[in-house]
C-alpha positions as CSV (number, residue, x, y, z in Angstrom):
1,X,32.3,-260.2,-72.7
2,X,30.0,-261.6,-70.3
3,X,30.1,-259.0,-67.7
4,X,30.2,-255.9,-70.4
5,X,26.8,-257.6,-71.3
6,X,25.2,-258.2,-68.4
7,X,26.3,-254.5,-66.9
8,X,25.4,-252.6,-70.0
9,X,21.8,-252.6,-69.1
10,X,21.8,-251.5,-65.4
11,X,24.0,-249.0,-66.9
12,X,21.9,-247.8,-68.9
13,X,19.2,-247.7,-66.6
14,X,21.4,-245.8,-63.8
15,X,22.5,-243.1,-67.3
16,X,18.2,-242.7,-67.7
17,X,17.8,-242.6,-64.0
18,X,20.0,-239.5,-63.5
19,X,19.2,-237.9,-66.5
20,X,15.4,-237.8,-64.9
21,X,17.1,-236.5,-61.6
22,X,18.2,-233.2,-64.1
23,X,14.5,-232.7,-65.3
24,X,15.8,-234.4,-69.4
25,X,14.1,-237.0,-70.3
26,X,15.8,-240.2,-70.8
27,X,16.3,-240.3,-74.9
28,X,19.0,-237.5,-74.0
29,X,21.0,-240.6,-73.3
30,X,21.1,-241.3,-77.1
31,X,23.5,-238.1,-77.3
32,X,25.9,-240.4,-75.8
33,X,26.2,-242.2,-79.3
34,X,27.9,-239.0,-81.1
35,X,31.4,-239.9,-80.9
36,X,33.7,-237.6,-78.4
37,X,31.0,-234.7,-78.3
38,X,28.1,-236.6,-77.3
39,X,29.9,-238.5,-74.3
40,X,31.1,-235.2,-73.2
41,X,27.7,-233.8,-73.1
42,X,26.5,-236.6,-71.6
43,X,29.1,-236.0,-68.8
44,X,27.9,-232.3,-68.7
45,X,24.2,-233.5,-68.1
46,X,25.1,-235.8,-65.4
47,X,27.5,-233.5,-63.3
48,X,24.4,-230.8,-63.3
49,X,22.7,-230.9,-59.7
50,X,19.3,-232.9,-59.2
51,X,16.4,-230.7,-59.1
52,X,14.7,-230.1,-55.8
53,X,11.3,-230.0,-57.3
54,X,9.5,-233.2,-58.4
55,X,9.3,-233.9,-62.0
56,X,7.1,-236.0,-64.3
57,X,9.3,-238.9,-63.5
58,X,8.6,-238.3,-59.7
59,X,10.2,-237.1,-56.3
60,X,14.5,-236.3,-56.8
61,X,16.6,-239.3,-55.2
62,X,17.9,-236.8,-52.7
């Protein structure tokens, strides 16, 4: 229980970060609440390639 906790927000953080890589903005990762559908788009979002072009967030990771 201790590790779920002290992952959970670093994974949440690394869910925002790549979300921001696709050009969403990070509340998309409240999609990921919807049970079934929502953790399937969520893996849809995140499978997408990072955008070449800097975004609001900043430059891409790649």
């Amino acid at each position: 229980m201790v590790v779920a906790l002290g992952l959970a927000l670093p994974s949440i953080a690394v869910g925002i970060r790549r979300l921001h890589d696709t050009g969403r903005s990070g509340w998309w990762f409240l999609i990921s609440l919807i049970p079934l559908i929502g953790g399937i788009v969520f893996l849809v979002f995140c499978a997408n390639d990072t955008k070449p072009e800097t975004n609001q967030w900043g430059p891409p990771a790649k």
